[in-house]
C-alpha positions as CSV (number, residue, x, y, z in Angstrom):
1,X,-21.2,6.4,-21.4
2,X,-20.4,10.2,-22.1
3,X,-22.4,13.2,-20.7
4,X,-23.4,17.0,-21.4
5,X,-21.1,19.1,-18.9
6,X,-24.3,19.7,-17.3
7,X,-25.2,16.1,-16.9
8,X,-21.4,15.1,-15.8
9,X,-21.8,17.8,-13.3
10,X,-24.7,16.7,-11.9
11,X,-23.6,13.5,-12.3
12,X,-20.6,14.3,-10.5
13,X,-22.0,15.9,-7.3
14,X,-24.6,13.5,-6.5
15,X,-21.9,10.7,-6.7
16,X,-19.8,13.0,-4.1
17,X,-22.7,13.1,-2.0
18,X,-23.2,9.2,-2.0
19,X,-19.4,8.6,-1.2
20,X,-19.2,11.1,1.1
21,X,-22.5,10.2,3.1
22,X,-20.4,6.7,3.5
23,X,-17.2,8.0,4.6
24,X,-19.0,10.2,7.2
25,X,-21.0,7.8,8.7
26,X,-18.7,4.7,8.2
27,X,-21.6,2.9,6.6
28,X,-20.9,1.3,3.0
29,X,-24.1,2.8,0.7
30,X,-25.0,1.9,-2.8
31,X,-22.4,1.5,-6.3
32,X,-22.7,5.0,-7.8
33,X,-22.2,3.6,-11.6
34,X,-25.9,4.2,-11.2
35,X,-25.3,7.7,-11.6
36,X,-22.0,7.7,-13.3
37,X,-21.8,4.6,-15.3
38,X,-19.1,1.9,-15.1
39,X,-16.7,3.0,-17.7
40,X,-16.8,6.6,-17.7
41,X,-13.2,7.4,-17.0
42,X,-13.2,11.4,-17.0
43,X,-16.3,11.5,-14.8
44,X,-15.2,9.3,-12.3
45,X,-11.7,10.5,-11.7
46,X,-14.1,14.0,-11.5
47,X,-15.9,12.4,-8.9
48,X,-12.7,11.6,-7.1
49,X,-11.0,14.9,-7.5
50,X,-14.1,16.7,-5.9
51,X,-14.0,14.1,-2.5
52,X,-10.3,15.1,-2.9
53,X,-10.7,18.5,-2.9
54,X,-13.4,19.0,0.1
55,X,-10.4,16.6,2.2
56,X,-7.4,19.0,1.5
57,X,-10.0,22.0,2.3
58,X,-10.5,20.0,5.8
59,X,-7.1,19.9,6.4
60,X,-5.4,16.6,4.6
61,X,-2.7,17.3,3.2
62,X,-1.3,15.1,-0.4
63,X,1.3,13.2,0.1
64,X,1.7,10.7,-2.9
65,X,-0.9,7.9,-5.3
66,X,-2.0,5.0,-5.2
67,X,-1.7,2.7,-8.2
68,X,-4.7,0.0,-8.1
69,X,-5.6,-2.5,-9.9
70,X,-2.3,-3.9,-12.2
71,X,-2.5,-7.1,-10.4
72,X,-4.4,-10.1,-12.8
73,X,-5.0,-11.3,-9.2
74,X,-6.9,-8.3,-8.1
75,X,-8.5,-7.4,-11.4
76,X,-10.1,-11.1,-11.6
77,X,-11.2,-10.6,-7.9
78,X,-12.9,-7.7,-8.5
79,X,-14.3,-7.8,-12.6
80,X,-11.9,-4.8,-14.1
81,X,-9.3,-5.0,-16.8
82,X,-7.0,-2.2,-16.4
83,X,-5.4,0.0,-13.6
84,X,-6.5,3.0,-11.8
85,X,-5.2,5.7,-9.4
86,X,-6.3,7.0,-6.0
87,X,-4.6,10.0,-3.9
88,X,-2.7,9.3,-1.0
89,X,-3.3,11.7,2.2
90,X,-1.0,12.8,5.2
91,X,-3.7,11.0,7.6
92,X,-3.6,7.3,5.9
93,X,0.4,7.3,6.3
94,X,1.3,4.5,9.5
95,X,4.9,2.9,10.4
96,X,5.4,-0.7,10.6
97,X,4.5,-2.1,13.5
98,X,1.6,0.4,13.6
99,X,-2.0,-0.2,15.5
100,X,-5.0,0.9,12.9
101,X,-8.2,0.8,14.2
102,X,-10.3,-1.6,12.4
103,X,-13.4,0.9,11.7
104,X,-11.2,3.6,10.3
105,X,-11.3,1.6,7.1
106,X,-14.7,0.5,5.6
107,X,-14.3,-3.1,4.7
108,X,-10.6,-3.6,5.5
109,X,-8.9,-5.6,2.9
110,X,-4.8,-5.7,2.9
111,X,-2.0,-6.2,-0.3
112,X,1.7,-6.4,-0.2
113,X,3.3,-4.3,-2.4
114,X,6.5,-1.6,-3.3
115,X,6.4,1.6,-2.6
116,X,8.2,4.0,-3.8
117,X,9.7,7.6,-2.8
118,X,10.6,10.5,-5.1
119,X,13.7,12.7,-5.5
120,X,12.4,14.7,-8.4
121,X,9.2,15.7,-10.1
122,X,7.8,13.6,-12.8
123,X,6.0,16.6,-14.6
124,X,8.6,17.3,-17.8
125,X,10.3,15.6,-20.4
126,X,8.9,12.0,-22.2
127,X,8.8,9.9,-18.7
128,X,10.4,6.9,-19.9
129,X,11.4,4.0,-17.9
130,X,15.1,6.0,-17.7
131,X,13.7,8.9,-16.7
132,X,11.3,7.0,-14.0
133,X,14.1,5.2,-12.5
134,X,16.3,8.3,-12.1
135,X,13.0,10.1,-10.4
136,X,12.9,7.5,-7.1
137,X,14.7,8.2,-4.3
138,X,14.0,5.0,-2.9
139,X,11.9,1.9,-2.8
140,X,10.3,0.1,0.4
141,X,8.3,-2.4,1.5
142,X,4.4,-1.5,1.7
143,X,1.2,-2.9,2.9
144,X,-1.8,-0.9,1.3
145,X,-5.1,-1.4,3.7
146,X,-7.5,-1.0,0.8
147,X,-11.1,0.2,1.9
148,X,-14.3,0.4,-0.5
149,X,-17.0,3.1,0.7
150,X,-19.4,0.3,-1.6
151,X,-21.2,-2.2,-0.1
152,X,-20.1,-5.4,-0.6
153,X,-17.1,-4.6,-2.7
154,X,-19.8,-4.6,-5.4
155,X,-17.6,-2.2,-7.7
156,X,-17.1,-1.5,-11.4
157,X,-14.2,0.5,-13.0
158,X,-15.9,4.1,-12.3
159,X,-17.3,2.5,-8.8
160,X,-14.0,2.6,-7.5
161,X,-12.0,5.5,-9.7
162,X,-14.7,7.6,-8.0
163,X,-14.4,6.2,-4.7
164,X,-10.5,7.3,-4.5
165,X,-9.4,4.1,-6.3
166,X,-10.6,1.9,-3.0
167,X,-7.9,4.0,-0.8
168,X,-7.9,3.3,2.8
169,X,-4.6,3.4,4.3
170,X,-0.8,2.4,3.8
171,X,2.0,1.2,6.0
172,X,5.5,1.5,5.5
173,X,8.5,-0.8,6.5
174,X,12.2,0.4,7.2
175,X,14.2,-0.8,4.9
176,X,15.3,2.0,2.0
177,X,16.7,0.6,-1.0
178,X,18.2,2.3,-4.2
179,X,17.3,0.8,-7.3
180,X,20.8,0.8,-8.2
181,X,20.6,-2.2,-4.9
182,X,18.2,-4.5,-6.6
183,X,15.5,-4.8,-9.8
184,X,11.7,-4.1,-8.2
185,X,10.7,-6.9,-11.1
186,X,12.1,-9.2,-9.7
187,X,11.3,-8.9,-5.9
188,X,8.9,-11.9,-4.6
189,X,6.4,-11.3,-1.9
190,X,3.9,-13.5,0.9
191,X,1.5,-11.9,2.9
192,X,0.6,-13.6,6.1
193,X,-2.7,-12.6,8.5
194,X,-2.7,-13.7,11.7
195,X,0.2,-16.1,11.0
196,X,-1.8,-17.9,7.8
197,X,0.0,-17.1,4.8
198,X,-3.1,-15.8,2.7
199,X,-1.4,-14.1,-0.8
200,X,1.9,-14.6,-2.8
201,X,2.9,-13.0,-5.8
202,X,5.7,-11.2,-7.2
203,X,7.2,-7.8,-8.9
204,X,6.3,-9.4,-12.7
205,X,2.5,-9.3,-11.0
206,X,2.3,-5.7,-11.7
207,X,1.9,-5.1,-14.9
208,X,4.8,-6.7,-15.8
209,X,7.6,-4.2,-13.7
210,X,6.2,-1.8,-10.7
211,X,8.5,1.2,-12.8
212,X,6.2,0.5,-15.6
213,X,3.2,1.1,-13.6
214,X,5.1,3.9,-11.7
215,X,5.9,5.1,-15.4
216,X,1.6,4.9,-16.4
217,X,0.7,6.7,-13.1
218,X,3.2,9.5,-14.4
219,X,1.8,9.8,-17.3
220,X,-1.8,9.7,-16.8
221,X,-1.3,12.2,-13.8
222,X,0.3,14.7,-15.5
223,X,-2.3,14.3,-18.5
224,X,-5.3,15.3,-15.4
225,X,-3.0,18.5,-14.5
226,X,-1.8,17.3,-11.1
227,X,1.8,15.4,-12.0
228,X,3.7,13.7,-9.5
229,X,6.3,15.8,-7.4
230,X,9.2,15.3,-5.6
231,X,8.8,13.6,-1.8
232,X,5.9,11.5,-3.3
233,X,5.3,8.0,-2.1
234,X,3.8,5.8,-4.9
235,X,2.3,2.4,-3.8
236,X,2.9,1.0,-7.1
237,X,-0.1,-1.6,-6.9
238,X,-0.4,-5.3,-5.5
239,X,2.0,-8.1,-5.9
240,X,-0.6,-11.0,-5.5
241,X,-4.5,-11.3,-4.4
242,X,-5.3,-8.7,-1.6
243,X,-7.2,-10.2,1.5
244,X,-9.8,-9.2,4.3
245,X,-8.8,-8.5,7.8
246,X,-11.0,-8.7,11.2
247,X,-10.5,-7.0,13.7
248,X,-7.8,-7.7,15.9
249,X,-5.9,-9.8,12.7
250,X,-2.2,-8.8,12.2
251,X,-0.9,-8.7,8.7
252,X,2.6,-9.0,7.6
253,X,4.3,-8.9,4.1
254,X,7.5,-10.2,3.3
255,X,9.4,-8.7,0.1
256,X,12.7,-10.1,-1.0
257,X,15.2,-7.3,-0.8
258,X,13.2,-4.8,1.0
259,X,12.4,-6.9,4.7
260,X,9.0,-6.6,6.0
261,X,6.1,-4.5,6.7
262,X,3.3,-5.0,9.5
263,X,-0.3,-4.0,10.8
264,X,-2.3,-4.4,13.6
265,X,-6.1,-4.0,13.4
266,X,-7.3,-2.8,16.8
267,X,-10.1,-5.3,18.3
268,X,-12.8,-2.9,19.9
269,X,-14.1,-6.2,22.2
270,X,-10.5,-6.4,23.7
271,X,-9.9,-2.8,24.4
């Protein structure tokens, strides 16, 4: 689906208004491929860039990208075929061990993965694999707490582009290592929720190499005019199947060579 500039304007706003209506009031509303279409690429990551503009402009402040979607796992669950990118805020960033309350996220759902930190920009040159490696600082063990703003999960490709690639919040673990320490390709990873191991998978999950998919985010970043900079952190997208959380369930994600990572969902009924 393409549009007049008039039409993907429109198009635009009223998806905005949609999304935002749902963040606001915490209540999931409608798909908004009804307004955008499922496969429109430029209009959705339009969509996104508005919601991500009006955040900043509230106070937010960018402080890396999500990579979603380069897990077979997760592109099965949800009916897509290719990877996506959402923004990363200063208010979604939480420690290990951390306490997030279970409503600050619509529809809670959690995914081990790596997640890198950079020491340069990505912004010049061919960004190759070389030039990727060279760029991280360090890697570390992530769980992403992904969140849809659409009911049921009921998302297309442009569903959840526009809805800030189904961002919700990320945790970090402790444990820095230099890839010079161990091969993010190889790492192996199992997610337990409240002590029931729920997802495995490992680094060849993401698209074959979380660099590589470091290396697409680079790439299609700096092609939308807002490359990735120095400081960064990159959650480089899901090892195995993500998984819902109640409230009060604990998750924890194991990674070989980077330790573990852990969250607490607050349980409103025990406070």
């Amino acid at each position: 689906m393409t549009q007049t500039n008039q039409d993907q304007r429109t198009a635009v706003e009223s998806a905005a208004t949609r999304l935002r209506a749902a963040a606001e009031s915490g209540v999931a509303c409608a798909p908004v491929r009804d307004l955008i279409g499922s496969d429109d690429v430029a209009t959705a990551y339009a969509v996104q860039a508005q919601l991500a503009a009006e955040r900043v402009q509230r106070g937010a402040r960018v402080v890396g990208r999500k990579i979603g979607l380069t897990s077979v796992a997760v592109q099965q669950q949800l009916g897509v075929d290719q990877p996506d990118f959402g923004i990363l805020f200063s208010d979604m960033a939480h420690e290990t061990g951390a306490t997030v309350e279970h409503a600050s996220v619509i529809q809670p759902r959690v995914e081990g993965e790596v997640a890198f930190v950079l020491r340069d920009d990505l912004a010049d040159g061919e960004l190759d694999l070389p030039q990727v490696r060279e760029a991280i600082d360090y890697a570390v063990a992530a769980i992403e707490i992904c969140g849809s703003r659409i009911q049921h999960w009921d998302i297309t490709f442009g569903d959840t582009v526009a809805d800030n690639a189904s961002a919700g919040a990320y945790v970090l673990g402790t444990q820095h290592r230099t890839l010079d320490a161990f091969e993010p390709r190889d790492v192996e990873m199992t997610m337990t929720v409240t002590g029931e191991q729920t997802s495995t998978g490992n680094g060849a999950a993401c698209v074959g190499d979380p660099l590589v998919a470091v290396q697409w985010l680079a790439r299609q970043a700096r092609e939308l005019g807002e490359p990735l900079r120095a400081g960064q952190v990159i959650l480089s997208g899901a090892l195995g199947p993500m998984r819902p959380v109640a409230p009060g369930a604990v998750a924890t994600a194991e990674i070989t060579g980077l330790g573990s990572v852990s969250v607490t969902f607050s349980n409103p009924e025990e406070a």
